[in-house]
C-alpha positions as CSV (number, residue, x, y, z in Angstrom):
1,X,-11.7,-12.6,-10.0
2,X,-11.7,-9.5,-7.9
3,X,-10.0,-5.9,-8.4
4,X,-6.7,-4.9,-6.9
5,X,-6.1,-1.4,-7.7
6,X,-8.5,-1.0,-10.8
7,X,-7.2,-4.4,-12.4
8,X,-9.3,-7.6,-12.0
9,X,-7.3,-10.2,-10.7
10,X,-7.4,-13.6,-9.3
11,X,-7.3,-12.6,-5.3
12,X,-6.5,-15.7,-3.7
13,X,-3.2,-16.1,-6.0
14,X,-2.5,-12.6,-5.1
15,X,-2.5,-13.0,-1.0
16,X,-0.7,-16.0,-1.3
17,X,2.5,-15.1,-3.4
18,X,2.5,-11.8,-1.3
19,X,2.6,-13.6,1.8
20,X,5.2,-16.2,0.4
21,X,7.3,-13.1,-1.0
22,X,7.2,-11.8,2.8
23,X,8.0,-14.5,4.6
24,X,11.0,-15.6,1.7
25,X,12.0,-11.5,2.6
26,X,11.7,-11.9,6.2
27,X,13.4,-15.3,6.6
28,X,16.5,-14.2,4.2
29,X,17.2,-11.0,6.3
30,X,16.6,-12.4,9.7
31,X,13.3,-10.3,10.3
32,X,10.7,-11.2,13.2
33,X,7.7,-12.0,11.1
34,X,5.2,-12.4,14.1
35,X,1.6,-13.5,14.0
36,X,0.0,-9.5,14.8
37,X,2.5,-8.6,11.7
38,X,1.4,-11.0,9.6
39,X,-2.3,-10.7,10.5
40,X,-1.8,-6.8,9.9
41,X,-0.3,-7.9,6.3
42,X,-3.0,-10.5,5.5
43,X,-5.8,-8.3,6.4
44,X,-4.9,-5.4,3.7
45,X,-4.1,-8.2,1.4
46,X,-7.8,-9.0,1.9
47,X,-9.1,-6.1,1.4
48,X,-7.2,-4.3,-1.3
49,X,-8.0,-1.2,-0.2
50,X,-6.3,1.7,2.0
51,X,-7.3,1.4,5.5
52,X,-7.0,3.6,8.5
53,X,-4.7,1.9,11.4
54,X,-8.0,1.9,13.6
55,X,-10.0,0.0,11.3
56,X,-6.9,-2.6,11.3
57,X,-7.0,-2.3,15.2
58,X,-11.1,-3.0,15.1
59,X,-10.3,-6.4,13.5
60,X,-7.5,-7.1,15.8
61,X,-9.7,-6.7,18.5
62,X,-12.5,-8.4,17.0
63,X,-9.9,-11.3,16.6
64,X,-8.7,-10.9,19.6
65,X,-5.2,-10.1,18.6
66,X,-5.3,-6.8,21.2
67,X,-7.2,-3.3,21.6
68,X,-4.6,-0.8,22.2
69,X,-3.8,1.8,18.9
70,X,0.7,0.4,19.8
71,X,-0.3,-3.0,18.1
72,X,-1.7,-2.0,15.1
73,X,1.0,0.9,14.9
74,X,4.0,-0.9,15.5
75,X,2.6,-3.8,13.0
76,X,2.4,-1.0,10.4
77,X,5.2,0.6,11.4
78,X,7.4,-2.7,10.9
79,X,5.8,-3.7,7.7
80,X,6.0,0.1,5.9
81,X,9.8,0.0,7.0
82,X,10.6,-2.8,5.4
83,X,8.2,-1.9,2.4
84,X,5.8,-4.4,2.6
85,X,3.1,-2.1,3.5
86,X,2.8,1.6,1.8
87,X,0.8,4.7,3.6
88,X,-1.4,6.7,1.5
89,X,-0.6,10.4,3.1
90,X,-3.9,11.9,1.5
91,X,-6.2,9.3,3.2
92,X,-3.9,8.4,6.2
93,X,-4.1,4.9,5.7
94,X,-2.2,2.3,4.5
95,X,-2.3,-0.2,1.4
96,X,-0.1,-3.4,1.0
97,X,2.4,-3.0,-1.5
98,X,1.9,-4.9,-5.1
99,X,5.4,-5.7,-5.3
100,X,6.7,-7.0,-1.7
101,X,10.3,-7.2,-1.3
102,X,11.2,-5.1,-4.9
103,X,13.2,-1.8,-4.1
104,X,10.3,0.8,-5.7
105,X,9.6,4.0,-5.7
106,X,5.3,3.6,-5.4
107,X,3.1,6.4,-7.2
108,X,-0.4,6.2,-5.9
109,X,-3.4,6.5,-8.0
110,X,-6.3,8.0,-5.7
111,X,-10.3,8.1,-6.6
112,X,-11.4,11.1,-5.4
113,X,-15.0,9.9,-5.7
114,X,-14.8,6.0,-3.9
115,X,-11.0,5.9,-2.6
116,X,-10.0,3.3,-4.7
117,X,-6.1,3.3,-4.7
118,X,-3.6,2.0,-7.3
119,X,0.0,1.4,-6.7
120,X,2.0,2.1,-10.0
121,X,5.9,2.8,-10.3
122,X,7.3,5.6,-10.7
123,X,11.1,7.1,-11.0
124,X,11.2,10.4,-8.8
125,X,15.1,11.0,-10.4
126,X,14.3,11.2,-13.5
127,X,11.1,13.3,-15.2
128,X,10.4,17.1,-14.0
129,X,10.9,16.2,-10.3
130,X,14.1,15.2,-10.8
131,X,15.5,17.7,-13.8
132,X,14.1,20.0,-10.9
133,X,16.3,18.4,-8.1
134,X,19.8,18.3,-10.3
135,X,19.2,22.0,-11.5
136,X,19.0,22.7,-7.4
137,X,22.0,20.3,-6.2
138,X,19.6,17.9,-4.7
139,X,19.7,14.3,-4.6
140,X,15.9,13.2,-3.9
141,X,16.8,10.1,-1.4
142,X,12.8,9.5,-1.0
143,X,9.6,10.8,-2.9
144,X,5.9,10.6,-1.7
145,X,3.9,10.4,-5.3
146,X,0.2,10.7,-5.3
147,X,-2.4,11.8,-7.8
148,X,-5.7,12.4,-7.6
149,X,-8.5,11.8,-10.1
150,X,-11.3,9.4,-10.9
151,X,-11.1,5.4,-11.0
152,X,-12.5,4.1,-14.3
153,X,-15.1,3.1,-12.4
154,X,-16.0,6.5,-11.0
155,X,-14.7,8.4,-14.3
156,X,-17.3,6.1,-16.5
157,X,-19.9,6.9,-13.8
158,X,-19.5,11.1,-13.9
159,X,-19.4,11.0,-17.9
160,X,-21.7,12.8,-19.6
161,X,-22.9,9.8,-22.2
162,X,-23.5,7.9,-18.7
């Protein structure tokens, strides 16, 4: 078992129905799933982790998949626009997304001690945000949620019976 998130899971069961999800996705709305694309995709499905587009374009290279920063960027640029991938504004990185091909609003759950991010749903219409958007007229078409803490991990770590 490893951790996605702060779950334990059973990883190779993970990358595979993500992948099968994407492809399913890809194949039903005629989308060019290409090998850099899917290499992009398998290699945050590996790591469960945010990375930076240059440490996906160091593996690339190392693969020999190409060395220029376009590859990796139009990879991620492909995969966040059709939700596969998320990016994690705080850390400029990106994280595959737990729930490929599902229309979702993603909150993000950021360690401030390790980094360890945690995709959870949320509902930006409804809540404060959006009583706050109806009382102004606005109609919230895309939200950006992330919070900030410590992991359990990190939280059981800093307490003070630790």
């Amino acid at each position: 078992m490893d951790t996605i998130g702060f779950a334990r899971h059973d990883h190779k069961s993970c990358m595979h129905s993500a992948l099968a999800a994407v492809e399913t996705h890809c194949a039903a709305q005629k989308l060019q799933f290409t090998p850099v694309r899917r290499r992009v995709l398998e290699i945050l499905l590996s790591e469960h982790r945010a990375m930076g587009a240059y440490d996906i374009l160091d593996v690339l290279r190392s693969e020999g998949m190409g060395s220029q920063p376009p590859v990796a960027y139009r990879a991620l640029d492909f995969l966040v626009t059709h939700r596969f991938v998320h990016k994690v504004e705080r850390l400029n990185a990106f994280i595959a997304c737990t729930h490929p091909g599902e229309t979702h609003t993603p909150a993000f759950l950021i360690c401030r001690n390790c980094d360890a991010v945690a995709e959870a749903q949320a509902e930006p219409t409804r809540g404060i945000l959006g009583h706050a958007a109806d009382a102004a007229g606005f109609a919230i078409e895309q939200a950006v949620i992330e919070a900030v803490g410590l992991c359990p991990n990190c939280h059981e770590a800093h307490s003070p019976c630790a």
